[in-house]
C-alpha positions, 0 to 999 in steps of 0.5 A: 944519625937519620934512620933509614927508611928501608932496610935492603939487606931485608927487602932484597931477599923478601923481593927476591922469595916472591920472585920466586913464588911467582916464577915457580907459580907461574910454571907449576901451578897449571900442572899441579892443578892438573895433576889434582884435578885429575887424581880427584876425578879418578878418585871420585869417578872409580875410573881413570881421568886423563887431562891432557891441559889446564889453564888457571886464568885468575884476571878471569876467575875462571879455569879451562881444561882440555883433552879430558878423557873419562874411562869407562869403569866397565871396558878399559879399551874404552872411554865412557865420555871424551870432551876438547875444552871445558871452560869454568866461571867461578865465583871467587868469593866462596873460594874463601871458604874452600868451597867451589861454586860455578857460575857458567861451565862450558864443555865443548867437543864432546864424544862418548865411547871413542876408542883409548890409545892405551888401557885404562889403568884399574883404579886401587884402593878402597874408596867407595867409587872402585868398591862400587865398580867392583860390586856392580860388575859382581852384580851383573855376574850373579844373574844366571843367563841360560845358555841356548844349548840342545844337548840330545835329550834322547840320551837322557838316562837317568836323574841324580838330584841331591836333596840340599841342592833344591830350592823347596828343601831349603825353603821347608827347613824355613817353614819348620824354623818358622812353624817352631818359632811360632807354636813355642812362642803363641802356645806359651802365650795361650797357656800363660792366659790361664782363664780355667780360674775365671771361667769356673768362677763365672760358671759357678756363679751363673749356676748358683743364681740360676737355682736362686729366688730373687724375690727371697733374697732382699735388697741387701742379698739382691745387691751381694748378688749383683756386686758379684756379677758385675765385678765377673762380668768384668773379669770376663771383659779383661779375659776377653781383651786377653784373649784377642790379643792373643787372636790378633798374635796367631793370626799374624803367625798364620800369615807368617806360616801361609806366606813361607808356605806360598813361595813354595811354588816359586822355589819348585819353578827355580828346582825345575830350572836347576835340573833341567840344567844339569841335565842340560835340557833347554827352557822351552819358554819364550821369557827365558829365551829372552833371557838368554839371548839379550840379557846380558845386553840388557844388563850391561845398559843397566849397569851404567845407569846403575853406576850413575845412580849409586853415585849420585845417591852417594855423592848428591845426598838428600836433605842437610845430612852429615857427610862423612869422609876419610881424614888427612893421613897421619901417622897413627889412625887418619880417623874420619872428617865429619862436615854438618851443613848448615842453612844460609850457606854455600856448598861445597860443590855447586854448579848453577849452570852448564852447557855441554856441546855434544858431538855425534859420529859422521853428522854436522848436527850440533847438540847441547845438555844443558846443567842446573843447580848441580851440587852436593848439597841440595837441601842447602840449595832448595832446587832439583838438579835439572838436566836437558839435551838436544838439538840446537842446530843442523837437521837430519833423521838423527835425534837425541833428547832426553831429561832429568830431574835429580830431586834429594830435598828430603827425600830421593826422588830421581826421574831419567827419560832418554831417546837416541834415535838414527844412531848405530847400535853397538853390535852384540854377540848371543851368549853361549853362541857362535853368533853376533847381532849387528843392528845398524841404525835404530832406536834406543829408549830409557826411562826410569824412577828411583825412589828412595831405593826402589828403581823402575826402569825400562830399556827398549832397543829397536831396530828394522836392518838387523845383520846376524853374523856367525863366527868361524866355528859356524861349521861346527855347530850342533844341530841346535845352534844350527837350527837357531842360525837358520831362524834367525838369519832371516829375522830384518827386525829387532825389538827389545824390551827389558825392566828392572825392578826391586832395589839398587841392591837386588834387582830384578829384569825381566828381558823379552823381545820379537824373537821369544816365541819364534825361537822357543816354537822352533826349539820344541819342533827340534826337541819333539817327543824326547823333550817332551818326556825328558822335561815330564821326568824332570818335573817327575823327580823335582815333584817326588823329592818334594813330595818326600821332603817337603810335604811332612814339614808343610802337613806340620806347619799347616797342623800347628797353625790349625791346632792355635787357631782352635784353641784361640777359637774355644777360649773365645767361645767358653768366655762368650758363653760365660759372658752372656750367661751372666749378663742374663743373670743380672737382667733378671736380678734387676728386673725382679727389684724393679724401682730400687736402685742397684749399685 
């Protein structure tokens, strides 16, 4: 009996299974990839990601998506960038390995800060994009903005300062610590030297042979006598080196002391502020009426670009680093993925290039930021990641240019210039205030550096049709807020400068703009006299409890730091003395047997 070539009780269900794989791929793939894609990008970004669709078109190797709306992480009400289509070329062959490497992407209609339909839901869970939402909006809370409140400092009747409250006493308790520290430390080593022994000897020998007459000692005592010396002399050497050492050691603890001693005056300025808060008296300072009036401006610009540098520090992260990531979840412990990359390969993520069209509000101007060499791994790609935006088509007084270089070969080394001008700038209010600025059309600057993990970055914002507004509380304002409406309500000009410096971690900003002098002038007009006294009384109270607490412990410090130096400086002297008494010795020893050779 022939066999049968095809066994179709078999084929017909295998044909059937792969119908259904096709069918079921045919109408889930899309959604489930959108639904992946879009729970990675949340995840990622620390914000909600919406994609209203995506097509996976595989004749094409490519994937394009639509509707993609991005959160801002800072205003849920919000959405940080907003696109209509976005088109992805990829290379199929590092797909192979899992990995994700795009040829082109194209992203088309392109709108940033549109309004959101329904909130952004707050991103759970602890991975490090919400942590770092979380930490940076904690980061914008912890700088003190001053309020530019007048209370009637005419009142003022008393000042009640707790001690531990002031910035100088909990400095002086670390000059105590450090005083402690370095005379137990430094006076052990002093005393450990124990050179009494050496320079008694030394002492004595240079007295014995001072009172000696060479010429009656011989060869054989003349050679005794000079073995002795020279092997003093060399004890002394040794005491000297010890001694030195011990110089170079209280000369750094004098440093120590000196430098905790210095930011004395800085704390006394921060005690001066502390008061005159709680006595509600204002600063009177035009950087502080910076400060107040458009700090918190200033930090909100701050806090975007810091969240995008945190995440490409994280995320794009230097040289061929280890990258550590959560496992699969598992019943037990999910434990830790640890990927090392190795050269001659593909990243995991890499975009060689990208065009973003750009759409701005109410213009027919056509914009494009261009993407190079975007990837996770940069030391396996050997090249910066660049990016560029501006003009490719239309004319007008709008413009919008910019750069960046992203460089983490090795070390970071980040670069940021932008300029948006012609473009309203979101309106603000004055905290503390009952009053809103409107700068209409102007010009935003940003530029910045970080390097490894220190950032420089300047904010400029300047504008020349300002509108002040004032809320419906206006009638009720004190005559310091009114008189801070009547200045300026008639001010057309706006002009901002903010800098940040220090860390990521801790920062610093300092914010001044064309208004400081003109407010702070016209607050010492209204505080007169009375401020004048009041802030005297202030400073009175910071300098006696100062003068109480403070002045012993730096007397001490400056004792202690005093007494090392002079023992060090005896010890050196008393070895000196020794040293050249005996090297005199021994020139007269050799001169009075002068042709003999001496050992």
């Amino acid at each position: 009996m022939p066999r049968k070539r095809f066994r179709w009780r078999a084929i017909v269900p295998l044909l059937l299974l792969l119908v259904a794989v096709g069918v079921g791929y045919y109408l889930l793939a899309d959604r489930l990839a959108r639904n992946a894609v879009a729970e990675a990008g949340t995840e990622f970004l620390g914000t909600q990601v919406d994609i209203a669709w995506l097509h996976i078109l595989e004749s094409e190797g490519a994937v394009e998506v639509g509707g993609l709306a991005v959160a801002d992480p800072f205003n849920p009400s919000r959405n940080m960038v907003q696109a209509d289509r976005i088109r992805i070329q990829l290379d199929p062959a590092p797909l192979l390995e899992k990995k994700l490497v795009i040829k082109e992407l194209s992203i088309g209609g392109v709108r940033v800060g549109t309004k959101r339909e329904v909130p952004a839901r707050p991103v759970e869970g602890g991975g490090f994009a919400p942590e770092m939402v979380r930490s940076l909006t904690a980061w914008k809370q912890q700088f003190d903005v001053p309020l530019l409140s007048l209370t009637p400092i005419d009142t003022l009747r008393s000042i009640v300062v707790n001690p531990s409250q002031l910035a100088t006493v909990a400095q002086a308790e670390r000059i105590r610590a450090a005083t402690d520290s370095v005379r137990r430390t430094l006076g052990d080593r002093i005393d450990g030297l124990r050179l009494a022994p050496t320079l008694d000897s030394a002492k004595a020998l240079a007295e014995r042979l001072a009172q000696t007459n060479v010429t009656k000692l011989g060869i054989a005592g003349t050679q005794r006598a000079v073995a002795d010396v020279r092997s003093t002399l060399s004890a002394l050497e040794d005491a000297k080196r010890r001694v030195d050492a011990v110089k170079a050691a209280v000369d750094q603890g004098a440093v120590v002391l000196r430098s905790e001693i210095a930011r004395l005056d800085e704390a006394r300025r921060q005690d001066y502020a502390m008061v005159r808060g709680l006595v509600g008296l204002p600063n009177l300072e035009g950087p502080a009426i910076g400060n107040a009036m458009f700090g918190d401006v200033s930090l909100s610009y701050f806090q975007r670009a810091s969240y995008w540098a945190n995440l490409a520090v994280k995320y794009l992260p230097p040289g061929l680093r280890p990258r550590a990531t959560p496992g699969p979840a598992r019943l037990r412990r999910s434990g830790t993925t640890v990927r090392f990359p190795k050269e001659h390969e593909y990243p995991t993520f890499l975009v060689e290039r990208g065009q973003v069209d750009l759409e701005l509000p109410g213009t027919d101007e056509e914009y494009a930021a261009r993407i190079q060499d975007l990837t996770t791994a940069p030391g396996l790609v050997g090249r910066p990641t660049r990016v560029t935006i501006g003009r490719i088509g239309g004319s007008g007084p709008l413009a919008v240019q910019g750069s960046a270089v992203l460089d983490h070969n090795g070390h970071i080394r980040d670069s940021v210039v932008a300029q948006v001008r012609g473009l309203p700038i979101p309106g603000f209010a004055i905290p503390g205030l009952p009053f809103r600025v409107e700068p209409g059309r102007g010009t935003t600057s940003l530029s910045g550096t970080l390097r490894g993990d220190t950032v420089a970055a300047v904010l400029t914002l300047a504008a020349s049709n300002v509108q002040w507004v004032q809320d419906s509380t206006g009638a009720a304002l004190g005559p310091g807020p009114r008189l801070l409406w009547e200045v300026v309500r008639g001010l057309g000009d706006l002009s901002i400068t903010a800098r940040l410096s220090g860390t990521l971690t801790a920062p610093r900003i300092e914010v001044r703009s064309n208004l400081d002098q003109a407010v702070a002038n016209r607050l010492r007009s209204l505080a007169g006299e009375a401020a004048t006294k009041a802030l005297a009384r202030v400073r009175a109270e910071v300098d006696r409890l100062h003068q109480e607490h403070v002045q012993p412990v730096v007397s001490q410090a400056t004792a202690v730091r005093a007494d090392l130096e002079q023992r060090v400086a005896q010890m050196e002297e008393r070895v000196e003395t020794e040293r050249t008494a005996l090297e005199a010795r021994l020139k007269s020893l050799t001169a009075g047997v002068g042709g003999i050779r001496l050992p």
